[in-house]
C-alpha positions in Angstrom: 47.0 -8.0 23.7 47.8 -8.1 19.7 45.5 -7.4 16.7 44.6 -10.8 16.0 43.4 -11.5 19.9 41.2 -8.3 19.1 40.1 -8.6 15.3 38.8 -12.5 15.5 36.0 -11.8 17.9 34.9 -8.5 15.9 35.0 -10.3 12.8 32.9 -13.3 14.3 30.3 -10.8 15.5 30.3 -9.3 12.1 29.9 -12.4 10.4 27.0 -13.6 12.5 25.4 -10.4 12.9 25.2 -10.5 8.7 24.2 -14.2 9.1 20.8 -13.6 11.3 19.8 -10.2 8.8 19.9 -12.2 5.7 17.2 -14.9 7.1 15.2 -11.7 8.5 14.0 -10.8 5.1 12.5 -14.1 4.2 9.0 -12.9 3.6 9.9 -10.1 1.4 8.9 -6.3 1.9 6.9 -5.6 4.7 4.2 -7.7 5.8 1.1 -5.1 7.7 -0.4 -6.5 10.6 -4.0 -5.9 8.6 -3.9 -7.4 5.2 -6.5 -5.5 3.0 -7.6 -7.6 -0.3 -9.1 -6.8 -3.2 -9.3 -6.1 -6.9 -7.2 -3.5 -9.1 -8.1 -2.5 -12.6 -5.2 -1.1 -14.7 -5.8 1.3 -17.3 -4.2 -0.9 -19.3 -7.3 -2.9 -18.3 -5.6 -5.5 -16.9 -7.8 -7.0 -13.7 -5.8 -8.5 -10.7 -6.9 -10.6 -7.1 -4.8 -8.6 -4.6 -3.4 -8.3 -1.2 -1.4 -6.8 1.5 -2.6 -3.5 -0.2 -0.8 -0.2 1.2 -0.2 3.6 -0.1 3.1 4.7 0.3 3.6 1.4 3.1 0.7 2.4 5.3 -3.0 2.0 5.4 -4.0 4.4 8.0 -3.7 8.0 8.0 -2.9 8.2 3.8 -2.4 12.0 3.3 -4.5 13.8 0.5 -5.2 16.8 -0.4 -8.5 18.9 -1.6 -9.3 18.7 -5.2 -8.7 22.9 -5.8 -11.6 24.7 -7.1 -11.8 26.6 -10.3 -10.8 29.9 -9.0 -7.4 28.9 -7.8 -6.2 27.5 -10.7 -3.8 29.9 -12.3 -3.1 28.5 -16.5 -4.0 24.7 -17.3 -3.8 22.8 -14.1 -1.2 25.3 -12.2 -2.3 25.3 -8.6 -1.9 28.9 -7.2 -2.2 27.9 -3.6 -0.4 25.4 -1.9 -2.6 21.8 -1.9 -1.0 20.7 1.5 -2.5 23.6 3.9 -5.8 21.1 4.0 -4.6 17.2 4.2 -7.3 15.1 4.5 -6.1 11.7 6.4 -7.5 8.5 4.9 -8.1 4.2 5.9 -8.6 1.8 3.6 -11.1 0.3 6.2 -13.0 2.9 5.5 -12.7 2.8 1.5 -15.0 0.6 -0.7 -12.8 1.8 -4.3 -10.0 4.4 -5.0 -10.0 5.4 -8.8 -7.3 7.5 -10.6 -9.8 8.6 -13.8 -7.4 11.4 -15.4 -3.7 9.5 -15.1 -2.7 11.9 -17.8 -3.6 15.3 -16.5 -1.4 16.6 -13.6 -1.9 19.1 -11.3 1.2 21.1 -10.4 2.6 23.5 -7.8 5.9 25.6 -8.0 7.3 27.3 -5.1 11.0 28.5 -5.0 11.7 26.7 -8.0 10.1 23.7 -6.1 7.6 22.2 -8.2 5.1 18.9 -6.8 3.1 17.2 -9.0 -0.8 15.6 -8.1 -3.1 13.9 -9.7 -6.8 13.9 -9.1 -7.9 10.8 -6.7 -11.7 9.9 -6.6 -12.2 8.2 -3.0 -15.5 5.8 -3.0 -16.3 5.1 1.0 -17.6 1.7 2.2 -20.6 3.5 4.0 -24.0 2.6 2.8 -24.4 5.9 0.8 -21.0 4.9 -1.3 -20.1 8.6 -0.5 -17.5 9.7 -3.1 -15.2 12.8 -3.0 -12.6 13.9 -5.3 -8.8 14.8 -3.7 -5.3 15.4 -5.1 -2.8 13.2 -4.2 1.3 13.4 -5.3 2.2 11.6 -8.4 5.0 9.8 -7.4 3.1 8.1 -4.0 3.5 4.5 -4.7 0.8 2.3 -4.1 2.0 -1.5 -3.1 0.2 -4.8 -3.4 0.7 -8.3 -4.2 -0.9 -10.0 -6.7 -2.7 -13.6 -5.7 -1.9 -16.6 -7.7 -1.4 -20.3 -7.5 2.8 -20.1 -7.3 2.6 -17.6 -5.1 2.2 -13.5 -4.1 4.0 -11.2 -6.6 5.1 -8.0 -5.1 3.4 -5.1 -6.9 5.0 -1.4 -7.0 2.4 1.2 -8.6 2.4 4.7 -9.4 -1.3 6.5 -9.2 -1.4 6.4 -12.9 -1.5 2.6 -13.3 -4.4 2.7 -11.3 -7.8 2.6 -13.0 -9.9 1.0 -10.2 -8.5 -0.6 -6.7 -11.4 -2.1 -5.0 -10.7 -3.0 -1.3 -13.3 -6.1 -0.9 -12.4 -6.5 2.8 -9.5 -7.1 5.6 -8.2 -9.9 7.7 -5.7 -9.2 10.8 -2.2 -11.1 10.3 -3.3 -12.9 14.1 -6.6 -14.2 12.0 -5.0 -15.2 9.1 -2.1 -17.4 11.1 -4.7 -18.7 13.3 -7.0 -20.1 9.8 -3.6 -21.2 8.2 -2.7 -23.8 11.1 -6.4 -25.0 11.6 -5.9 -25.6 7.6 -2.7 -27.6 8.6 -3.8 -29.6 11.8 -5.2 -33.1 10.9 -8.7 -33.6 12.7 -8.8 -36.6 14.8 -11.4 -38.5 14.2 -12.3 -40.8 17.5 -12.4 -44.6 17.2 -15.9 -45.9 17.2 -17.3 -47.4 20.2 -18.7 -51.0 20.6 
């Protein structure tokens, strides 16, 4: 058997495997399965209609950590224990607003030369009391959205610190959503009259 016998099929399979991965990524970054909407605030005051809102890519189980109390806090804002012995595990169907209200103060944590940086994240629950607590949660977590407009989503990438206000209004399943779009679609047939 010679090279070319073996190299032509390998090549074809490479050049169709590339082929079907290119039209995979037609819709962008990842599309959840729930779609929570809402509002953000920026600090630069800028107020956006948003979507397909996610911390980090997921909407369940968001990792934070407690908001240290005054004792443990060695100088200005140097954590002397560890923030991530407690995580507290958050869903955005259970939060009404997230606020970032001190993007400029940062929390920080050095252990063998390892040092994490947090900032304080106030957590408004959807519950009839509009319960509010206080975490810490990392810096650099990137918060993801799409803005709504008329031409189309815009993919948003946000660190905490952007982040004034992010209401979540309410969610839709991706199942719900199809299901609305093709009724939108389909032409209603309107029956002849009868004589």
């Amino acid at each position: 058997m010679t090279v070319h016998k073996i190299l032509f099929p390998l090549s074809l399979i490479f050049l169709l495997t590339n082929w079907t991965d290119q039209n995979s990524t037609v819709e962008g970054r990842g599309i959840q399965k729930v779609n929570f909407y809402g509002t953000l605030t920026t600090h630069q005051n800028k107020i956006l209609q948003i979507d397909n809102i996610s911390v980090a890519d997921i909407y369940k189980q968001i990792p934070v950590y407690e908001k240290p109390s005054p004792e443990t806090v060695k100088a200005k804002n140097s954590l002397e224990t560890n923030p991530n012995i407690i995580i507290f595990s958050l869903d955005l169907s259970e939060i009404g607003e997230i606020q970032i209200p001190f993007p400029d103060t940062t929390w920080t944590y050095q252990e063998n030369g390892r040092k994490v940086e947090y900032l304080e994240i106030v957590v408004i629950s959807n519950d009839t009391n509009k319960t509010k607590r206080e975490y810490l949660i990392e810096k650099n977590r990137i918060f993801y959205c799409r803005e709504k407009n008329n031409a189309g989503p815009t993919e948003i990438k946000l660190q905490p610190a952007a982040i004034k206000s992010l209401k979540i209004l309410g969610f839709k399943h991706r199942d719900e959503i199809k299901q609305e779009e093709s009724q939108k679609k389909a032409c209603p047939h309107t029956p002849a009259p009868t004589a």
